[in-house]
Backbone bond lengths (Angstrom), bond angles and torsions (degrees), N, CA, C in turn:
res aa  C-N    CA-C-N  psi(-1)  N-CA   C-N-CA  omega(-1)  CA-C   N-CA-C  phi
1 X - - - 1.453 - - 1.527 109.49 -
2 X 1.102 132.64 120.36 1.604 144.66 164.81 1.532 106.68 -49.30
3 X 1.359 112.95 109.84 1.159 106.36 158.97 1.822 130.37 -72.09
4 X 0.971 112.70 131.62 1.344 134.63 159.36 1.515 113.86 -9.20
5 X 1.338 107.85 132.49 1.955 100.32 166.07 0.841 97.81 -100.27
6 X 1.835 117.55 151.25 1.161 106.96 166.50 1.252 126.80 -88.68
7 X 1.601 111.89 176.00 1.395 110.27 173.95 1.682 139.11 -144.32
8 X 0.888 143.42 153.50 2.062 121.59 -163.74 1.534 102.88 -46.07
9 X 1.635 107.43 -20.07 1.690 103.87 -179.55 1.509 120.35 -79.48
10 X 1.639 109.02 -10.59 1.099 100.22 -160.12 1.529 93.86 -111.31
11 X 1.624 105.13 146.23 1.594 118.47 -176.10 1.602 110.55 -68.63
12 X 1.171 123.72 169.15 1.723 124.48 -168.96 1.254 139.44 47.04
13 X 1.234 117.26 -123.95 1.406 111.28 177.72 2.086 100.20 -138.82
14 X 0.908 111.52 -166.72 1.741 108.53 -136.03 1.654 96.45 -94.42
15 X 1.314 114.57 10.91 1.159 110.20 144.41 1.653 138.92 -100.27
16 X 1.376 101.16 11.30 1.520 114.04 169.91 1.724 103.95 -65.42
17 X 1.332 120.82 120.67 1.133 155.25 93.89 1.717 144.34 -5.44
18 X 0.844 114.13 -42.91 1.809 135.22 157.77 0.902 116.47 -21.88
19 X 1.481 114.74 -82.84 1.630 128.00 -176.38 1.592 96.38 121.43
20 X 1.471 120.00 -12.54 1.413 105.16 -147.70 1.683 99.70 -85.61
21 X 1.491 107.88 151.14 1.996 107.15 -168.94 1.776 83.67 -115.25
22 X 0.914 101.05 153.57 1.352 112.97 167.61 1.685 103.75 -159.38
23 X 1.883 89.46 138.88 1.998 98.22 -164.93 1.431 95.34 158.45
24 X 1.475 96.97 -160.49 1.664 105.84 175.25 1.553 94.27 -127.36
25 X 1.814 86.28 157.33 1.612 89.52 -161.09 1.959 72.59 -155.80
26 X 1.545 95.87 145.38 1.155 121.08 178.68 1.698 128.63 -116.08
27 X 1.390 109.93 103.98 1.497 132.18 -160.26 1.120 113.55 -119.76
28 X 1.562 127.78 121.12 1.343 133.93 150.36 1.739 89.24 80.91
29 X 1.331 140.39 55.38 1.386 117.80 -171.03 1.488 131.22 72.97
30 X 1.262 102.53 -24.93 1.413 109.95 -164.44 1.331 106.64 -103.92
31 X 1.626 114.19 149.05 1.306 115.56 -178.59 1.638 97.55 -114.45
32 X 1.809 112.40 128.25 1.603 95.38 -169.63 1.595 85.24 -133.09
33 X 1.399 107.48 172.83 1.545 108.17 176.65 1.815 87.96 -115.48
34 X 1.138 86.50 166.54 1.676 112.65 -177.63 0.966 135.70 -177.86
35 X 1.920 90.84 111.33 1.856 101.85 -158.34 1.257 101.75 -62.00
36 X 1.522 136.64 -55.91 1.297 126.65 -150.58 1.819 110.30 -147.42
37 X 1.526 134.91 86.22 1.130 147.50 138.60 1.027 143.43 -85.67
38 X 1.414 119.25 139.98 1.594 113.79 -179.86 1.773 119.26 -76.75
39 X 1.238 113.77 137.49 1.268 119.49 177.73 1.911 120.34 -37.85
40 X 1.444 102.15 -19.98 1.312 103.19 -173.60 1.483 124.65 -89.12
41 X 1.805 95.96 -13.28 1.473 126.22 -167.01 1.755 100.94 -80.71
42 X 1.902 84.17 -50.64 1.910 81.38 169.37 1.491 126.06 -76.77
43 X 1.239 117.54 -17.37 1.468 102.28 164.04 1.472 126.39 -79.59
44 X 1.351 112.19 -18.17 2.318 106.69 158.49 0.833 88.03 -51.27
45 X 1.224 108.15 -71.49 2.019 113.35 -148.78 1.786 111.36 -28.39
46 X 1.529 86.30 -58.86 1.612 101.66 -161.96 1.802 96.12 -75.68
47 X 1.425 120.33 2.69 1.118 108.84 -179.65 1.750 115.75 -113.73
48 X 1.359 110.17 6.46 1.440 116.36 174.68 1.282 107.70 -75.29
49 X 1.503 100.44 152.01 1.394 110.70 -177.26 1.083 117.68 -113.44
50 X 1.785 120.74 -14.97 1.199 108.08 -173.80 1.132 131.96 -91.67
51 X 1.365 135.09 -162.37 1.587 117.70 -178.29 1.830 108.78 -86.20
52 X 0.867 128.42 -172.20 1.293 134.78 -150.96 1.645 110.78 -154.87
53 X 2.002 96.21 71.67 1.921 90.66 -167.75 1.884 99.80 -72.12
54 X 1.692 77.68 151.77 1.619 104.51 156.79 1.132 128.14 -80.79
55 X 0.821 141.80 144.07 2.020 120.17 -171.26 1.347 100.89 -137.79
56 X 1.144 128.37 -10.10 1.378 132.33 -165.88 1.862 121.72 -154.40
57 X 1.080 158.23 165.44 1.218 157.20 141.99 1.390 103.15 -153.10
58 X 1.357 117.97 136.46 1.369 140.41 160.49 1.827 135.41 -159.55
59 X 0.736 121.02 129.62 1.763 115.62 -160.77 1.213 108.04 50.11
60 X 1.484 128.79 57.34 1.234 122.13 -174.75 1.551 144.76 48.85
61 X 1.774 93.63 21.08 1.089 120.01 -163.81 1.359 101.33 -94.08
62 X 1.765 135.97 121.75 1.558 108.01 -177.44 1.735 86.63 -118.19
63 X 1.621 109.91 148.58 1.478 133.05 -171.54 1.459 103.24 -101.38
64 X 1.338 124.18 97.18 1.987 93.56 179.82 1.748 96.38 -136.96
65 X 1.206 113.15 154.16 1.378 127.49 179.16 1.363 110.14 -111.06
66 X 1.407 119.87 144.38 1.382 102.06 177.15 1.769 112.38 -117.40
67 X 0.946 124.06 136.61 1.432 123.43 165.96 1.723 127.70 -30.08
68 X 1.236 122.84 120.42 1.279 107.56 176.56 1.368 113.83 76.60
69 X 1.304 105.40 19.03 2.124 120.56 176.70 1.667 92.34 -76.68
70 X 1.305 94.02 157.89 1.742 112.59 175.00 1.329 110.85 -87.64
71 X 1.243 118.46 174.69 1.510 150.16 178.04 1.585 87.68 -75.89
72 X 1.324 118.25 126.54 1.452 139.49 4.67 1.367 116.05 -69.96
73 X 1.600 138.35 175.33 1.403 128.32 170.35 1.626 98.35 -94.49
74 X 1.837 106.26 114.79 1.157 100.46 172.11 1.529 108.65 -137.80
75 X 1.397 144.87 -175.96 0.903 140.09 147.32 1.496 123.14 -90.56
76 X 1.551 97.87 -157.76 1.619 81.22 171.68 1.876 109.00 -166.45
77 X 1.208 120.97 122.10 1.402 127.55 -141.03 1.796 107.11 -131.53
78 X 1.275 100.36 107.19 1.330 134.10 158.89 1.594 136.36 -86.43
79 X 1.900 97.34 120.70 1.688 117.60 -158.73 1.110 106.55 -130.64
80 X 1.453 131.52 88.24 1.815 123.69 166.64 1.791 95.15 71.77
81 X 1.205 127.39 -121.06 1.056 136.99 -165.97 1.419 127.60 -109.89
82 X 1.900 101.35 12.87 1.661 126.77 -171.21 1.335 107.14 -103.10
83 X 0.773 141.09 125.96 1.862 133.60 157.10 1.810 107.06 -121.48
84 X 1.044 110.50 163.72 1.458 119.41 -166.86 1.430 105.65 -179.16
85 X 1.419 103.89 167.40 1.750 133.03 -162.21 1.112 102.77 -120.24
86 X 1.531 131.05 127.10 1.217 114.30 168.47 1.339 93.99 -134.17
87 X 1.346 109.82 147.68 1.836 118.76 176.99 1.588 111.29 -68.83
88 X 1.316 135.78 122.18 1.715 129.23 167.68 0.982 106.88 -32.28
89 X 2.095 125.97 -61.32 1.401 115.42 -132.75 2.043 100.46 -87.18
90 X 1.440 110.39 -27.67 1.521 115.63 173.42 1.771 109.59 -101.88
91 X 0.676 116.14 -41.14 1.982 106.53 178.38 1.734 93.18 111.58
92 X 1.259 114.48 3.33 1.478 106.82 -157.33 1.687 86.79 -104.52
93 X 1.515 85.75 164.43 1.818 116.05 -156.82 1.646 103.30 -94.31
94 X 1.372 83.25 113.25 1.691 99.43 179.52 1.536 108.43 -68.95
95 X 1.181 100.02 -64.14 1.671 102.96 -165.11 1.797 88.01 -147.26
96 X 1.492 104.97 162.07 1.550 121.32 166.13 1.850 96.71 85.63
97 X 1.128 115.95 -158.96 1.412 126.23 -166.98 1.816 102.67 -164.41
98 X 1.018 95.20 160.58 1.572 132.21 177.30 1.061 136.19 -142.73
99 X 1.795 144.34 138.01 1.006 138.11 173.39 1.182 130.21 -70.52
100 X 1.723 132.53 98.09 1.496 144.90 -175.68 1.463 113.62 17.56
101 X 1.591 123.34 -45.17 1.422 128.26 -169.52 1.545 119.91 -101.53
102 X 1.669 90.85 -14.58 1.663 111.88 -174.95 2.087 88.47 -59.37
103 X 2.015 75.39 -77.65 1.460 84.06 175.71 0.999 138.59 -41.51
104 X 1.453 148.24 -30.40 1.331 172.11 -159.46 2.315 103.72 -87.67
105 X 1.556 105.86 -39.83 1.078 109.11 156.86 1.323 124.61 -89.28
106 X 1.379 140.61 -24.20 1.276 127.54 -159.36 2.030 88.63 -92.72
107 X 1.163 110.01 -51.22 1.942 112.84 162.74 1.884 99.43 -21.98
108 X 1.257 85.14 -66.36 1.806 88.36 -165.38 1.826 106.14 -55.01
109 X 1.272 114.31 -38.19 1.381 121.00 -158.95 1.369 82.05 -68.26
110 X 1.618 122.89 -74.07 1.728 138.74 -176.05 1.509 106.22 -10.01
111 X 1.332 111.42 -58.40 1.857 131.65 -157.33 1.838 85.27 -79.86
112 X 0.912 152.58 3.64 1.427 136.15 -168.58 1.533 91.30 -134.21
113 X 1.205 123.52 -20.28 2.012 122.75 -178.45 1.340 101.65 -130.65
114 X 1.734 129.20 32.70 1.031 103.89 150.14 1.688 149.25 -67.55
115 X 1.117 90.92 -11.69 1.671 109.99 173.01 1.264 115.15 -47.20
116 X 1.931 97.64 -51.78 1.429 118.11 -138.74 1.875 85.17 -99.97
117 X 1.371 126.25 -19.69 1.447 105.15 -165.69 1.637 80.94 -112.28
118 X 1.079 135.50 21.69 1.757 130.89 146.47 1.309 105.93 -97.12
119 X 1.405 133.42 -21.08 1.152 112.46 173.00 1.491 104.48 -95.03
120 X 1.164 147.80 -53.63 1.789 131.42 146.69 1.513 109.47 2.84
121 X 0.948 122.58 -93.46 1.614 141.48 165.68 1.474 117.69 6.00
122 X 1.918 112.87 -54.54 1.386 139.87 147.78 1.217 92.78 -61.94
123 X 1.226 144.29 -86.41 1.178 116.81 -157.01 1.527 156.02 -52.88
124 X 1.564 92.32 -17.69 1.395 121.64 159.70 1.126 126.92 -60.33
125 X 1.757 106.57 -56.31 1.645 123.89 171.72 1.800 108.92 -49.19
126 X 1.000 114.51 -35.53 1.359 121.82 170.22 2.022 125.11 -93.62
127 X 1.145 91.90 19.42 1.453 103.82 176.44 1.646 110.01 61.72
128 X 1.260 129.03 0.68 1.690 125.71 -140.28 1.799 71.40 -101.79
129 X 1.863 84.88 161.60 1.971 101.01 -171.45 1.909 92.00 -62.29
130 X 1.567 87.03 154.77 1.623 95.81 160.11 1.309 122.53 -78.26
131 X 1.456 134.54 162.92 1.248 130.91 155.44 1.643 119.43 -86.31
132 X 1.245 137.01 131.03 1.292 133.80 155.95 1.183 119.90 -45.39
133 X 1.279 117.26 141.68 1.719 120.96 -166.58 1.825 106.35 -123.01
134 X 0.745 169.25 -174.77 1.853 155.21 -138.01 1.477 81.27 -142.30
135 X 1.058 101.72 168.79 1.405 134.59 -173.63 1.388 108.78 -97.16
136 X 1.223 124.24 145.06 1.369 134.66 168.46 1.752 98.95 -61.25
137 X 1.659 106.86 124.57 1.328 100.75 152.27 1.680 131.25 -126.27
């Protein structure tokens, strides 16, 4: 088996094996940090084509869904240098992380637009525009 070169993406030293990149990596516009992904995760990412609605912003909180997302119905919510998954039907954290209060508002925001980010959700699955959903106030 050929070992691997390494690379700034890849964790340890040049016999890591893993796959796993850890750094900042720049997607869709966005500049995000990311402690720990697999190399295969960043090449979808970096390989979607479609657009990437916003549906929401508040306290620097950005709400966006993406087209053609998988089962579970979740969104997906970006903070400074945090991004995270949260499921519609529980508010609870799929994957990524958040800061205690981040999370603690976007939960609260979730429980007041669940209607509206299950019906988004359909709307995605069907390619059709999203609707904007209000801001936490």
């Amino acid at each position: 088996m050929k070992k691997p070169r390494w690379s700034p993406w890849t964790v340890g030293s040049s016999n890591n094996t893993s796959g796993i990149a850890v750094g900042v990596i720049f997607i869709f516009g966005q500049l995000l940090r990311i402690s720990a992904i697999t190399r295969q995760t960043i090449q979808t990412l970096s390989k979607r084509k479609l657009p990437v609605p916003t549906i929401c912003v508040f306290y620097g909180i950005t709400i966006r869904m993406y087209y053609d997302d998988h089962n579970p119905p979740h969104f997906h919510v970006i903070y400074g240098n945090f991004a995270a998954k949260l499921n519609i039907d529980t508010g609870n954290v799929i994957a990524g992380n958040l800061p205690g209060r981040v999370l603690s508002m976007t939960q609260e925001w979730s429980k007041i637009h669940r209607t509206g980010l299950i019906e988004n959700w359909r709307r995605c699955q069907l390619h059709e525009p999203l609707q904007a959903l209000a801001p936490l106030e």
